[in-house]
C-alpha positions as CSV (number, residue, x, y, z in Angstrom):
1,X,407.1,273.8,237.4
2,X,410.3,272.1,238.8
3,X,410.2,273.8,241.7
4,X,406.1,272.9,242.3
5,X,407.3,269.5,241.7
6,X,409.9,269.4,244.8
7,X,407.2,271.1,246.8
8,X,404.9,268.5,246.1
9,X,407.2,265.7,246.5
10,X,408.1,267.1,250.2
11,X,404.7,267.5,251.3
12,X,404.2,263.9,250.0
13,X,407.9,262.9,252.1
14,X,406.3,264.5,255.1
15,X,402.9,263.0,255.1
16,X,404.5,260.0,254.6
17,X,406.8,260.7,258.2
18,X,403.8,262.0,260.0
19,X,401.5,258.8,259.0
20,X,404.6,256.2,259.9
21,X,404.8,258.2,263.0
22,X,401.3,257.8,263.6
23,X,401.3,254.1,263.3
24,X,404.2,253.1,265.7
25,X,402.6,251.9,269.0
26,X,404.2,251.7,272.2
27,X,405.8,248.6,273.2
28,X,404.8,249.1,276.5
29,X,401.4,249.9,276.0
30,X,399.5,246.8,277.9
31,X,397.0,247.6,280.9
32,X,396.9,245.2,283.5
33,X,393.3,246.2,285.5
34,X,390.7,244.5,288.5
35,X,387.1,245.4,287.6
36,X,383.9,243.8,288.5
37,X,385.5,240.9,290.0
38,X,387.5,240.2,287.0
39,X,391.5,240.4,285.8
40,X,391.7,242.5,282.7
41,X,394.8,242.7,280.4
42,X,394.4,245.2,277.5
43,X,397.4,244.7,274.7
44,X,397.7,247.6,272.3
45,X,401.4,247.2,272.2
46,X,401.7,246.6,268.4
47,X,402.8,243.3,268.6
48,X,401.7,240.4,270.9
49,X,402.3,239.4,273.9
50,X,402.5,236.8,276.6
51,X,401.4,237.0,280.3
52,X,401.8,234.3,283.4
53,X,399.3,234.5,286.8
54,X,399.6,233.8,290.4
55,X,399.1,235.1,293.8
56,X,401.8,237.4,294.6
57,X,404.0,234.9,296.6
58,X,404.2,232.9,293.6
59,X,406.5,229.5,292.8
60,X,409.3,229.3,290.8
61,X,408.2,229.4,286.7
62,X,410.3,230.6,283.2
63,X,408.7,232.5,280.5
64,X,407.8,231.1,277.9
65,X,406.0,232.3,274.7
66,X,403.8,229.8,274.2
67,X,400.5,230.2,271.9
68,X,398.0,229.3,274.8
69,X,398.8,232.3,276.6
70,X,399.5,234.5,273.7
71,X,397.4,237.7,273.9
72,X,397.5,239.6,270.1
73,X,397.8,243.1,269.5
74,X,394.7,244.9,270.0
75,X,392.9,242.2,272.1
76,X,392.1,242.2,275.6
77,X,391.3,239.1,277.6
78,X,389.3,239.0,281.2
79,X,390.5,236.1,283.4
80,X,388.1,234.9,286.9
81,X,390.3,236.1,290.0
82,X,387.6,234.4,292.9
83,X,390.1,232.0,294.4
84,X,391.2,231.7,298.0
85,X,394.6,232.6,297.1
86,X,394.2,235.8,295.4
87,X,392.1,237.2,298.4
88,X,394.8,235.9,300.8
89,X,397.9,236.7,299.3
90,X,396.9,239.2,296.3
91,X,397.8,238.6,292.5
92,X,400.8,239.1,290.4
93,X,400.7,239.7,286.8
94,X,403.9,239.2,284.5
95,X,404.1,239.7,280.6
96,X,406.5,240.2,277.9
97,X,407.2,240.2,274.2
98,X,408.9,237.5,272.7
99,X,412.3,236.9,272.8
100,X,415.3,234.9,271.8
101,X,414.9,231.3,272.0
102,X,416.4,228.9,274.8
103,X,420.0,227.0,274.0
104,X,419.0,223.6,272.3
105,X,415.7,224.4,272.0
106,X,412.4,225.6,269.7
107,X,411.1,227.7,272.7
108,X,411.0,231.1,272.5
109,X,412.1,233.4,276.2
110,X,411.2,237.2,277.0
111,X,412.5,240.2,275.7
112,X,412.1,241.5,279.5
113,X,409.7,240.3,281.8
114,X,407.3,243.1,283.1
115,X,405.5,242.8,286.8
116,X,401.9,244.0,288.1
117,X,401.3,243.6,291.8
118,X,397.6,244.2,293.4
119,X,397.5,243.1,296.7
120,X,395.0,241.3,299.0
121,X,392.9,244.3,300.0
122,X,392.8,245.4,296.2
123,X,391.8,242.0,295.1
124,X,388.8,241.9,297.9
125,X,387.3,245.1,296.9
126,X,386.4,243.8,293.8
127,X,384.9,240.3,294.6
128,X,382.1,239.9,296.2
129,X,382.2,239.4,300.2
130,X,382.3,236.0,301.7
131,X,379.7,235.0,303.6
132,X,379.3,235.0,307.3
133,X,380.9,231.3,308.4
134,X,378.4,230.5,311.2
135,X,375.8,231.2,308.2
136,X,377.6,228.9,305.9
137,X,377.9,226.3,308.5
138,X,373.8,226.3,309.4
139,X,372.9,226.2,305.8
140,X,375.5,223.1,305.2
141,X,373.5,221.7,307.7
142,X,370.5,221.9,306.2
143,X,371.2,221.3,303.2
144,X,372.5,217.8,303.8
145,X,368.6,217.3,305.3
146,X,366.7,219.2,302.4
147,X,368.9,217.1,299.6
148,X,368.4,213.8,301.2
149,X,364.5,215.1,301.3
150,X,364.7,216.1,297.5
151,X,366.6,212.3,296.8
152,X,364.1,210.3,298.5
153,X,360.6,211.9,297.2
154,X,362.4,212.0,293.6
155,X,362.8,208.5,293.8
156,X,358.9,207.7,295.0
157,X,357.8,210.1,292.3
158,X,359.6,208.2,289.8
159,X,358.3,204.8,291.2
160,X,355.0,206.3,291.4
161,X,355.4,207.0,287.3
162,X,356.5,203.4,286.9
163,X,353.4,201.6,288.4
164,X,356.2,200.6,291.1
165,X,355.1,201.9,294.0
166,X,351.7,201.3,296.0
167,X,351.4,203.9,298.7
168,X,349.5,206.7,298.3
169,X,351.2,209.5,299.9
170,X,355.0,210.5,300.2
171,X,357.2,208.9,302.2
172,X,358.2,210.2,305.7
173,X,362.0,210.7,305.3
174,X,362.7,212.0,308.6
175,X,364.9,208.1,309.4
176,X,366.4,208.0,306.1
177,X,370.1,208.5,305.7
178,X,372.0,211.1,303.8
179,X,372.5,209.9,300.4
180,X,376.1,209.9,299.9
181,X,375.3,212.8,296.3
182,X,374.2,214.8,298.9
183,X,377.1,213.9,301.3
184,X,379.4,215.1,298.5
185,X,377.6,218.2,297.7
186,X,377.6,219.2,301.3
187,X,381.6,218.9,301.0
188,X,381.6,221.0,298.1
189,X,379.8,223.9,299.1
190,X,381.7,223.8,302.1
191,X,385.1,224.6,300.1
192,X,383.7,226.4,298.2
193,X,381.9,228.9,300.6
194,X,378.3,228.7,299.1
195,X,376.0,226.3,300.9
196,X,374.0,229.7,301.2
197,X,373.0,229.8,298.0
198,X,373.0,226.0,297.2
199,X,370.5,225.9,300.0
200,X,367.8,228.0,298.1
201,X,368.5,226.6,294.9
202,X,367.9,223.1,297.0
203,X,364.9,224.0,298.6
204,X,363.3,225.5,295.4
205,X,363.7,221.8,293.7
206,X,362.4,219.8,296.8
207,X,359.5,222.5,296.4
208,X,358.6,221.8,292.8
209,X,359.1,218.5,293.3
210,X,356.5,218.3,296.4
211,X,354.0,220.7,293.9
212,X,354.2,218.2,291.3
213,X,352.7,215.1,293.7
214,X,350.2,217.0,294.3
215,X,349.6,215.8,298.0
216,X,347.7,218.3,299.6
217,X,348.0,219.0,303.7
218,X,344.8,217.3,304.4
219,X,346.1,214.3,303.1
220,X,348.4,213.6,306.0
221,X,344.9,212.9,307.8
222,X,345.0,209.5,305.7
223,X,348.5,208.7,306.3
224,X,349.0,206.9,309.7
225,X,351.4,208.2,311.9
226,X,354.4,205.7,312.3
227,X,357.1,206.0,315.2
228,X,360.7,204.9,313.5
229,X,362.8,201.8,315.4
230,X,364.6,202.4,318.1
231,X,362.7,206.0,318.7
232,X,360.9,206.8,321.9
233,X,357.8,208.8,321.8
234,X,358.5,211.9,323.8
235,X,355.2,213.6,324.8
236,X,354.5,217.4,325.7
237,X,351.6,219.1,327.0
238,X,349.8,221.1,324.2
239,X,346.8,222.7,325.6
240,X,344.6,220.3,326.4
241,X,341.9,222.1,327.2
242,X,341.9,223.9,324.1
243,X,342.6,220.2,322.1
244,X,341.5,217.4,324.5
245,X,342.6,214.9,321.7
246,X,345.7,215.9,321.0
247,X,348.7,213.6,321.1
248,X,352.2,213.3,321.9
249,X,354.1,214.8,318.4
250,X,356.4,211.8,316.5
251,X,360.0,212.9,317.2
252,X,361.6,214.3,314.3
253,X,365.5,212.5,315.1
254,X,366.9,209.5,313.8
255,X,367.0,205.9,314.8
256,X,369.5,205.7,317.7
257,X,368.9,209.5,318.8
258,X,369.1,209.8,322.7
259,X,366.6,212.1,324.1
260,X,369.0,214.4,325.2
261,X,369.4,215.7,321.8
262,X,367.7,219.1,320.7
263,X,365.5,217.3,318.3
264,X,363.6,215.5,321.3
265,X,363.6,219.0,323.4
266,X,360.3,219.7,324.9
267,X,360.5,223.3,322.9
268,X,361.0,221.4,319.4
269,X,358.1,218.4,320.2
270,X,355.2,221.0,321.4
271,X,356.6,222.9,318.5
272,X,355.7,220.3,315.6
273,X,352.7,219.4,317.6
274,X,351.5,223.4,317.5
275,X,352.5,223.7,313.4
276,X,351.1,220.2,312.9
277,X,347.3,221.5,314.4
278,X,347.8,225.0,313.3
279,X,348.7,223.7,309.2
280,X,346.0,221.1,309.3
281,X,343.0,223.1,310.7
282,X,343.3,225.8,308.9
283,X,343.4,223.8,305.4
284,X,340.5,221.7,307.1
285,X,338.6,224.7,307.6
286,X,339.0,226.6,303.9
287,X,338.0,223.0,302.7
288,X,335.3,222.5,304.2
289,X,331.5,223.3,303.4
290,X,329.4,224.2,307.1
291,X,326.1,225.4,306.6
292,X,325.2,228.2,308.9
293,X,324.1,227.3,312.7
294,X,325.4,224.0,312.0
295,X,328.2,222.4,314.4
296,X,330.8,220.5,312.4
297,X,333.8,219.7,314.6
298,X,337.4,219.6,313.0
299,X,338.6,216.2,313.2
300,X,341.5,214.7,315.7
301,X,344.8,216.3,313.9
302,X,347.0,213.9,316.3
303,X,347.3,210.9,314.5
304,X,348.1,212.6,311.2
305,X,352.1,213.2,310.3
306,X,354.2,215.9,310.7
307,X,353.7,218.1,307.6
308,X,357.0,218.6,305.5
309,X,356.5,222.4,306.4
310,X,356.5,222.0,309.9
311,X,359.2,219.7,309.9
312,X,361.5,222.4,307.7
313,X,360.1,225.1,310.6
314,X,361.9,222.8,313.2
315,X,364.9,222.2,311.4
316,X,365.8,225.8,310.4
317,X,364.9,227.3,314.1
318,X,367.0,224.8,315.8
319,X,370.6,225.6,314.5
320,X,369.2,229.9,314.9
321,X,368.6,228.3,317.9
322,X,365.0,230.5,318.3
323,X,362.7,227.4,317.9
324,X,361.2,229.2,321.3
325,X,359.8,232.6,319.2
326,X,359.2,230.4,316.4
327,X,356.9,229.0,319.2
328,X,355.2,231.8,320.0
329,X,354.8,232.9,317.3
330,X,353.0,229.1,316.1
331,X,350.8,229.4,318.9
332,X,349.6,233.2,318.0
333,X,348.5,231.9,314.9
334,X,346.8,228.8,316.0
335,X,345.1,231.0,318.2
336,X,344.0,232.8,315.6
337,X,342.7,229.8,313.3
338,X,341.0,228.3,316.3
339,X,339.0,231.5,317.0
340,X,338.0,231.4,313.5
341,X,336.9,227.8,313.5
342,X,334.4,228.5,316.3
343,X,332.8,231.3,314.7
């Protein structure tokens, strides 16, 4: 019996040893990783630990175990690594267990500060690219034009809604300044590299917004076409035989624009003039009833305004600079409507 007693008690000592072996972690067990355009830091350690970030050339700091960037045992925490300094000059993660506390003071050091380098290149392959800078720079462009479009239609929308405004159709906001909201969110994109995609998200509001007045393309026959101070009307030829009544387009610049700029170029004026006919007589044509043999003639397209669309066609061909294929291809298609007017 005695001796079955020792043998138990051993086998209990030794599951004991195994099980307390078991349970000891390594202190150095902490995985620093880049994944899908995130920092990672993975502490199985078995006990916590505390971690400082920068680009790899650093400044001058002193670890300190502080509670805000405390990371406990078994926890893993994902920091944002999309910054201009990281992709230049790469990142440098340090972390430690606590240690002893500073002379004269209730702040705990490190035991012994650890360091994880990833350089530049590393960093970049797991962030998305930047975009191409002449891209950014054209879409900056226009969205200082879409936003101040967006402003100044919200703002007639809203009068519209308060019994505060008497016209009947948008305003034309072709002499209007930028607002300075859209000023500032111009400067924003451009730091932070993404005018691209503010753009879209731009031109998808100034869309809804135009959906919700409902102000249809005919309607611009019932709004009078108005030249803005200090703007001379530069005329173009635009196939007068095919359109005897057509007019010289309303230049789409500001007040105090010479004529030397792009936006009162010959290529841009016949342009809106061409997108202006081709918009307008083909929603004349679906709208209208014609019974068969009869003769209806569209009406003269030259006094209405520029349609919004044709006046976005202009401005996003001219910084591609291909307003002349743009052309072209304006002209094919007005071809094409005209051809099925006659029929």
């Amino acid at each position: 019996m005695r001796s079955s007693s020792r043998l138990s008690s051993l086998l209990f000592i030794v599951v004991l040893t195994l099980l307390a072996g078991c349970s000891r972690k390594d202190p150095e067990d902490v995985k620093v990783t880049l994944a899908d355009g995130k920092l990672v830091i993975v502490n199985n350690s078995g006990a916590d630990i505390y971690h400082h970030t920068s680009d790899a050339i650093g400044s001058a700091w002193i670890p300190a175990s502080l509670p805000n960037i405390r990371i406990a045992d078994g926890v893993s925490r994902v920091f944002g690594i999309d910054d201009r300094l990281f992709r230049e000059n790469g990142i440098r993660v340090n972390w430690w267990h606590r240690g002893s506390k500073y002379p004269d003071s209730d702040i705990y050091g490190a035991d012994r500060v650890r360091k994880v380098l990833f350089d530049a290149a590393a960093v970049n392959a797991v962030l998305p690219k930047l975009p191409d800078p002449a891209i950014e720079q054209a879409a900056a462009a226009s969205l200082a034009t879409v936003c101040r479009d967006r402003v100044v239609l919200a703002a007639w929308t809203d009068r519209r809604a308060r019994g505060a405004e008497p016209s009947e159709t948008p305003p034309d906001t072709a002499a209007e300044g930028i607002p300075s909201g859209c000023q500032d969110m111009v400067r924003d994109c451009t730091a932070a590299k993404d005018c691209a995609s503010r753009l879209t998200a731009e031109r998808k509001s100034l869309d809804d917004l135009r959906a919700g007045t409902g102000f249809a393309p005919t309607d611009y026959l019932n709004k009078p076409r108005t030249v803005a101070p200090g703007i001379v009307n530069q005329g173009v030829a635009v196939d007068t035989a095919a359109n005897p009544a057509a007019a010289p387009a309303v230049p789409l610049a500001r007040p105090g624009a010479t004529t030397t700029t792009s936006a009162a170029s010959p290529v841009v004026l016949e342009l809106a003039n061409v997108c202006r006919e081709r918009t307008l007589l083909d929603a004349w044509d679906k709208a209208t009833s014609r019974n068969a043999g009869s003769n209806t003639a569209p009406p003269d397209f030259s006094l209405a305004a520029v349609p919004w669309s044709c006046r976005d066609l202009v401005r996003d061909c001219e910084p591609q600079k291909s307003c002349a294929a743009v052309l072209a291809e304006q002209k094919a298609v007005l071809q094409e409507v005209r051809m099925r007017v006659r029929r």
